[in-house]
C-alpha positions in Angstrom: 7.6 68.9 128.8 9.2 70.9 131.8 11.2 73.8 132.0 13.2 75.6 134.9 14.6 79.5 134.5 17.4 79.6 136.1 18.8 83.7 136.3 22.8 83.9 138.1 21.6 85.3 141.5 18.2 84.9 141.5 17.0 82.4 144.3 13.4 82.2 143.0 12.7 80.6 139.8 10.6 80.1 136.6 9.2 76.6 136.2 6.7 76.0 132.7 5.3 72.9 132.1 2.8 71.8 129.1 2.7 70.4 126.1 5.7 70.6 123.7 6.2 69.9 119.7 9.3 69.9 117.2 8.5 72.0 114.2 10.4 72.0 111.1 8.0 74.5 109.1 10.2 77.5 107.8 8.5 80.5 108.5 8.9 79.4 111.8 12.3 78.9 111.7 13.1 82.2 109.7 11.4 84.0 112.7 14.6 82.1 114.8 17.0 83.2 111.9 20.1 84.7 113.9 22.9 86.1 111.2 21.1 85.2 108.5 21.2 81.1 109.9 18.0 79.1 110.2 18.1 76.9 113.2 17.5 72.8 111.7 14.0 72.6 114.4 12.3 74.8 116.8 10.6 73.5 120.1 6.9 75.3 120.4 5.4 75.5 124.1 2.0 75.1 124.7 2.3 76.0 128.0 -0.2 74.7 130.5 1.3 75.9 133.5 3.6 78.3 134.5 4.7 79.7 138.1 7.7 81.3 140.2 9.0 78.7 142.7 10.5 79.3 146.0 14.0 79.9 146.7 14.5 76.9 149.2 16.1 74.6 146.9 18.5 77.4 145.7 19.2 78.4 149.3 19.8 75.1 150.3 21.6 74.1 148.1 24.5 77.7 147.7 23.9 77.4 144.2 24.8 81.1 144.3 27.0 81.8 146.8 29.7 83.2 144.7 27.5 85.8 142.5 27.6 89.4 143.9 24.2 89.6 145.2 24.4 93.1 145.3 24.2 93.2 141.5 20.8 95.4 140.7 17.7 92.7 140.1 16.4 93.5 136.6 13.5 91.1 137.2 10.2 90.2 139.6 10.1 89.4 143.1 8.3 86.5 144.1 6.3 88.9 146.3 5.4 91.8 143.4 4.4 88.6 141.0 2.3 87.1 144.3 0.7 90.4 145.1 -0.2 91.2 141.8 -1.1 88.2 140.0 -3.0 87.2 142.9 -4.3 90.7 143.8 -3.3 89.9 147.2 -4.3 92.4 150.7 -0.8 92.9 151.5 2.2 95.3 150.2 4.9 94.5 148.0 6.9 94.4 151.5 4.4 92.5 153.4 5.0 89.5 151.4 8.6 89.7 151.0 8.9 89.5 154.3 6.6 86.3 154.5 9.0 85.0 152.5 12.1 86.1 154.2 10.5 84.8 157.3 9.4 81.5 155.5 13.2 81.1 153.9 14.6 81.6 157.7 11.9 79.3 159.7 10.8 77.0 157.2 13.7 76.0 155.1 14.6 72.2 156.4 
């Protein structure tokens, strides 16, 4: 299976893919249990990959250009997750601007 995050205002995003199966088993389903209702399946991930994308696609296409951008991120950068996942010689800043650079230059 494959999977996109999507977050309003976030031109990066989450893409999972890996294995996926339909379970119907009920402690599973009671750990799902919203209000005191059991969902009729649950989906289990067995994720084999999992990795921010680029904001290209997103750019390209304005999917956001009517969400206040100046709204407060609540989650990673592409650069922090690219400098510390992949212990990286550069700064938080260093990269972003790669990728600023890369959005500007590179984008068509």
């Amino acid at each position: 299976m494959g999977l996109i995050f999507l977050i309003p205002g976030i031109k990066e995003t989450l893409r999972v893919s890996g294995e996926a199966q339909i379970v119907k088993d009920k402690k599973v389903l009671e750990l799902l249990a919203h209000k005191d209702r059991l969902p009729n399946l649950a989906m289990i991930v067995h994720v084999e990959e999992a990795f921010m994308h680029c904001a290209k696609c997103i750019i390209r296409s304005k999917l956001w250009k009517n969400i206040d951008v100046k709204t407060p991120r609540t989650v990673s950068t592409l650069a922090k997750s690219m400098v510390g996942s992949g212990k990286l010689d550069k700064t938080y800043m260093e990269m972003d601007e790669i990728i600023k650079n890369d959005e500007d230059t590179r984008l068509y």
